[in-house]
N, C-alpha and C positions, 0 to 999 in steps of 0.2 A: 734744813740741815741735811746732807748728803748722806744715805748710810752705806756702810760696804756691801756690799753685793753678793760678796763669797761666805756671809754670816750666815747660819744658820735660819736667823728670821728672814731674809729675804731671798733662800734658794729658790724660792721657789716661786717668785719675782723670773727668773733667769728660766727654769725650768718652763714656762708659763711661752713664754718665748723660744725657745730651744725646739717647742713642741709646732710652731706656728711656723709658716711659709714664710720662713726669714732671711732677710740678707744681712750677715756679717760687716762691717766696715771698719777700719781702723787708720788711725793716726800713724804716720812710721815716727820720726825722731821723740825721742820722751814714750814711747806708745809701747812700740814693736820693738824700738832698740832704745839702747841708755844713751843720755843725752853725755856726749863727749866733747874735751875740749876744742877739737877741730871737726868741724861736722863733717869732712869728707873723708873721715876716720868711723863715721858709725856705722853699725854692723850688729844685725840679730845676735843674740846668743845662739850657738846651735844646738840647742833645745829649744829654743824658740822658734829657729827657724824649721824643727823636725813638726813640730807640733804645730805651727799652721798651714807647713804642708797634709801633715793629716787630716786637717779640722777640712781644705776644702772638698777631702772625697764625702764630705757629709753637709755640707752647707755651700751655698753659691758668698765668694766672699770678695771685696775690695779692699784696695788700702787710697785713701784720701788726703795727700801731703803736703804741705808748706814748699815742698822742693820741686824744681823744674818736672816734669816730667820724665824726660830722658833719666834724668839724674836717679830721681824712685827707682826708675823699672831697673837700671842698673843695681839698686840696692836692693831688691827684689828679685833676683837673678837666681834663679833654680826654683823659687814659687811660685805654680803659673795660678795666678787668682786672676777673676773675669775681667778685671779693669783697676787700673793706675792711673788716679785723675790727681794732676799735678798744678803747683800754681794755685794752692788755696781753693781751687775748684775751676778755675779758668782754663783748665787745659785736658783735654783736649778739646771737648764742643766746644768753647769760647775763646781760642788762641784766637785773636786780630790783630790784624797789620794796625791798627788805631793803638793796639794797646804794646806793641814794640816800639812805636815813633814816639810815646809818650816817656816809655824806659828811655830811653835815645835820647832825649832831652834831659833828662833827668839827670843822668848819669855825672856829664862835666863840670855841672850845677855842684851837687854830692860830694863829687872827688875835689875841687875847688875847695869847697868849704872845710870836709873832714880830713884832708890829708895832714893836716899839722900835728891832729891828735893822735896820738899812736896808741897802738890797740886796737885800732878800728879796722874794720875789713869790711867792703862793699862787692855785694858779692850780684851781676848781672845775671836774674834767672829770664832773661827775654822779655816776660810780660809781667814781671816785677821785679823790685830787692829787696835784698834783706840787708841788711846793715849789722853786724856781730859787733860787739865788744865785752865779749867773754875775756879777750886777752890784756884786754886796759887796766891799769892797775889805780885806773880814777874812774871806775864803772858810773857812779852818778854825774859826776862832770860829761862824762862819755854820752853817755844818754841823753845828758839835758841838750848836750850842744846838735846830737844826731835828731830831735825832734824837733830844734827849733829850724834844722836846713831841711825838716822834710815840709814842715810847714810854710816854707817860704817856696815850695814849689808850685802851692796854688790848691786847686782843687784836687786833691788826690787823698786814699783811704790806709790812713797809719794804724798799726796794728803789735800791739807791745808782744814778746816771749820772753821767753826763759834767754837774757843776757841777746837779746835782740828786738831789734825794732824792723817792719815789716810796712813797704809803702808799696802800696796796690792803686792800680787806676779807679778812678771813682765813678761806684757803677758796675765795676767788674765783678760775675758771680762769685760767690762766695762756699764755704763748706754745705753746707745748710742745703742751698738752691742743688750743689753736687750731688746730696745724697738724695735728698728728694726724686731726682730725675735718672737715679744708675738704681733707686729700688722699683721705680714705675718699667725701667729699661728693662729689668730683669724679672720681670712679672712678679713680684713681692709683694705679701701683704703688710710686712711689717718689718722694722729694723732692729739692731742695734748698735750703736755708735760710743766706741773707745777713742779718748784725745785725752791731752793733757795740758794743753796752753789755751794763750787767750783768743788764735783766730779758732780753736774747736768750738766755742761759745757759740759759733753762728748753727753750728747743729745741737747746742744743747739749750738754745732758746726757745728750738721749735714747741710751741706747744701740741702735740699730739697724741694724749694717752690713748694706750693701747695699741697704738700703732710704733710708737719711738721708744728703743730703752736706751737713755743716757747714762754714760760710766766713765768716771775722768778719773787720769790715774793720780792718785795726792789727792788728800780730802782742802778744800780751799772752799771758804764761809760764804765768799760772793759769785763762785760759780754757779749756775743754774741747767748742770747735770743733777739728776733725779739720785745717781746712786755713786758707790767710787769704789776703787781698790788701794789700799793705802799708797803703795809705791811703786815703780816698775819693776822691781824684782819680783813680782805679786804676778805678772803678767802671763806666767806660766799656768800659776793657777788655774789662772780665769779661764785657756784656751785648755787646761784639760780639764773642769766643767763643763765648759760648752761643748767639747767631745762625747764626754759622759754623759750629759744631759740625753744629746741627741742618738746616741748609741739606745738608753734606753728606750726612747719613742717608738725608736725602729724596732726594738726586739718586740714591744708590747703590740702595736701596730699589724708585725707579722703573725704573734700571736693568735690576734681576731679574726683573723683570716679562715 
């Protein structure tokens, strides 16, 4: 069972952390911003965006997204954090020409099949799609019919959200391998990783206490995040504890001196 994080009994869970050679990472849509009904409509709050601009003069930090690359760093524009790995993790070390030829095929397949449905939107991020249908007003007909045409594309790695379905080439790295290889990158001993959907599971699988803290935002029974924050409104919170956390290591630190 997940517990909150920002509770009382497990500050210091968070604290424990804050104090260790950590790299920050976070989820953007659901995460960093509120999940809206057109996703190229989302946008931090600007308290949020104020507060993780401060959090990186204290922490080396990432954000790790479901969205193209390009597309992040555009939503990211005015916060410069060390790296924007986009594409579920595929991008940038693992963008391949293998893995656009296989989108490229996929594509005519897709629109063939869904366009009768409406509501649906197929949305080309290069080295994958995403498939919406937030706006169908027959969401489970929606979905049943968008997983049976991703199924019929053969080998490839389907991936459910919040009112979307997520088809990745099979084999293509994932969140999990991303974080792994941007905390080894940035000399880290240890992490922490905010998501709230179901491709974030591949970083909150990893088993590795003491080295990983997992925090998904919504508490959900079969997630296999270690802790949570109830809601995304919550989200401010959490980044000004981890301010305040590390504000205080620093003053105590100096203090010993």
């Amino acid at each position: 069972m997940m517990k909150n994080i920002l509770s009382r009994a497990n500050r210091e869970v968070l604290n424990e952390f804050a104090w260790s050679n950590v790299l920050l990472a976070f989820d953007f849509d659901g995460t960093l911003a509120p999940i809206v009904d057109n996703p190229e409509r989302a946008r931090m709050r600007p308290e949020t965006r104020g507060l993780l601009l401060e959090l990186t003069k204290f922490y080396p930090v990432i954000v790790i997204s479901g969205r193209a690359q390009s597309d992040a760093l555009d939503k990211m524009r005015g916060v410069t954090v060390l790296e924007v790995v986009g594409n579920h993790g595929i991008e940038p070390w693992h963008a391949a020409t293998r893995h656009v030829t296989e989108v490229r095929r996929w594509l005519p397949q897709l629109s063939a099949r869904l366009a009768p449905i409406r509501g649906v939107v197929i949305e080309d991020k290069s080295y994958s799609v995403a498939i919406h249908y937030r706006q169908s007003r027959e969401k489970k007909k929606a979905r049943a019919a968008i997983l049976k045409a991703a199924a019929d594309l053969g080998e490839v790695r389907v991936i459910g959200g919040k009112q979307v379905v997520n088809v990745l080439p099979n084999g293509a790295p994932h969140k999990g391998i991303a974080l792994e290889r941007e905390r080894d990158r940035w000399h880290c001993d240890t992490a922490i990783y905010v998501g709230d959907d179901e491709t974030d599971e591949d970083v909150f699988m990893l088993d590795q206490p003491g080295r990983l803290l997992t925090i998904r935002v919504g508490l959900k029974r079969k997630s296999a995040a270690m802790y949570c924050i109830p809601n995304q409104r919550v989200m401010d919170s959490l980044l000004r504890a981890l301010m305040e956390h590390r504000r205080e290591a620093r003053e105590l630190k100096q203090a010993w001196r």
